[in-house]
C-alpha positions as CSV (number, residue, x, y, z in Angstrom):
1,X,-42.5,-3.7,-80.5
2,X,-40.7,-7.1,-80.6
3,X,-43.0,-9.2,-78.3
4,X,-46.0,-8.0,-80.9
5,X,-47.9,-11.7,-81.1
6,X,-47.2,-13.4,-77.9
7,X,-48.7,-10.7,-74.7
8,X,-51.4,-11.6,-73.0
9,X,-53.3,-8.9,-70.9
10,X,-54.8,-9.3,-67.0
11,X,-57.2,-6.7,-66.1
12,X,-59.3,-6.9,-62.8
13,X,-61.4,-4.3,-60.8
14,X,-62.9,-5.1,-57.5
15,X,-66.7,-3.8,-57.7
16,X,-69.2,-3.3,-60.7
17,X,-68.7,0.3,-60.4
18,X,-65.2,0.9,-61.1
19,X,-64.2,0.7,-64.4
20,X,-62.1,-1.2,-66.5
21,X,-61.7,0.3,-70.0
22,X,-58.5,2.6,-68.5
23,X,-57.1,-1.2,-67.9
24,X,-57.8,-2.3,-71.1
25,X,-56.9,0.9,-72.9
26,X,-53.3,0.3,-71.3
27,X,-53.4,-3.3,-71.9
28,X,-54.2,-2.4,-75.7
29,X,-51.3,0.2,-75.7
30,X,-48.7,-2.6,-74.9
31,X,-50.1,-4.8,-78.1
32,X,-52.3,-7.5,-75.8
33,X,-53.3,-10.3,-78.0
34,X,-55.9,-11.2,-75.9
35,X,-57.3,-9.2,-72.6
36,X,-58.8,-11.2,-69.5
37,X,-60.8,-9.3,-67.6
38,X,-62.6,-9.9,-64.0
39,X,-64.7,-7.6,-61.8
40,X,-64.4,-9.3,-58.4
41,X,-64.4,-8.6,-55.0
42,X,-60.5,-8.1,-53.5
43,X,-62.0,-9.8,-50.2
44,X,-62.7,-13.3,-52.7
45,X,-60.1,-14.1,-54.6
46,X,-62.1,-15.8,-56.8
47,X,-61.0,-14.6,-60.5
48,X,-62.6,-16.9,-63.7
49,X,-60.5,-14.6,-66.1
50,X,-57.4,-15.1,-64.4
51,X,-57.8,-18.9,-63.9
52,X,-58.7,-18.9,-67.6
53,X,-55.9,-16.5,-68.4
54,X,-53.3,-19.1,-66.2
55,X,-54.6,-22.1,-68.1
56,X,-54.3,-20.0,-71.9
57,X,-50.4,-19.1,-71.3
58,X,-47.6,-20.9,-72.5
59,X,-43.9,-20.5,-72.7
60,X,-42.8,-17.8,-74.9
61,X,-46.3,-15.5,-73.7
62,X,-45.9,-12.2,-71.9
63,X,-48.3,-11.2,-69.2
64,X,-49.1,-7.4,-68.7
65,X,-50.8,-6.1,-66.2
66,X,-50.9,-2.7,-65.2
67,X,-50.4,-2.9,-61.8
68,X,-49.5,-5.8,-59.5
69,X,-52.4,-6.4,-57.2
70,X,-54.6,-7.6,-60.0
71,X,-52.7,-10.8,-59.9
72,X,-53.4,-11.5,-56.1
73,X,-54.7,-9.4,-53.2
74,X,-51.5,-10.3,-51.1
75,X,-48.1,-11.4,-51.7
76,X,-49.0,-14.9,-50.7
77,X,-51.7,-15.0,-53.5
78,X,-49.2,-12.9,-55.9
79,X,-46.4,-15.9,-55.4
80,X,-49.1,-18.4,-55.8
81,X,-50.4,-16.9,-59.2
82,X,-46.8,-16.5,-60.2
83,X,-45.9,-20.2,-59.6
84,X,-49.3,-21.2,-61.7
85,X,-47.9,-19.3,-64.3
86,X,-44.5,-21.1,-64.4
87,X,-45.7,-24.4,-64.7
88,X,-47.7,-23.8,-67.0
89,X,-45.1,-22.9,-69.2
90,X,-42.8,-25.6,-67.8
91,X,-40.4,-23.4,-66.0
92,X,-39.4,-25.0,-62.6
């Protein structure tokens, strides 16, 4: 794979009793240098992983996720995470 080195994974379930390692598994699959992961409610938005994941990438860093909801419980919060992630890595 050519982006071996640079992909950073998201994973996120909403309650302790889900599960996380098919996330991860996936995330591991696509080569993820490093995996944030979060189990918070979808009801607060409130993800420490993903704000740390938002202030780790740069430019040239590829974010996987496996699906899209686990960057933002509605589009508003989706656009909003997306927008973090571009100015992080100075895209305007």
């Amino acid at each position: 794979m050519s982006r071996t080195g640079n992909i950073l994974g998201c994973a996120r379930v909403s309650t302790p009793e889900q599960d996380l390692t098919g996330q991860v598994a996936r995330l591991k699959e696509a080569a993820a240098i490093r995996i944030f992961e979060d189990v918070v409610s979808g009801k607060h938005f409130d993800c420490p992983e993903l704000t740390a994941h938002l202030d780790h990438a740069r430019t040239g860093h590829s974010l996987v996720i496996k699906h899209l909801d686990r960057l933002g419980r509605s589009l508003k919060e989706l656009l909003e995470t997306v927008e973090d992630l571009m100015l992080n890595c100075g895209v305007s």
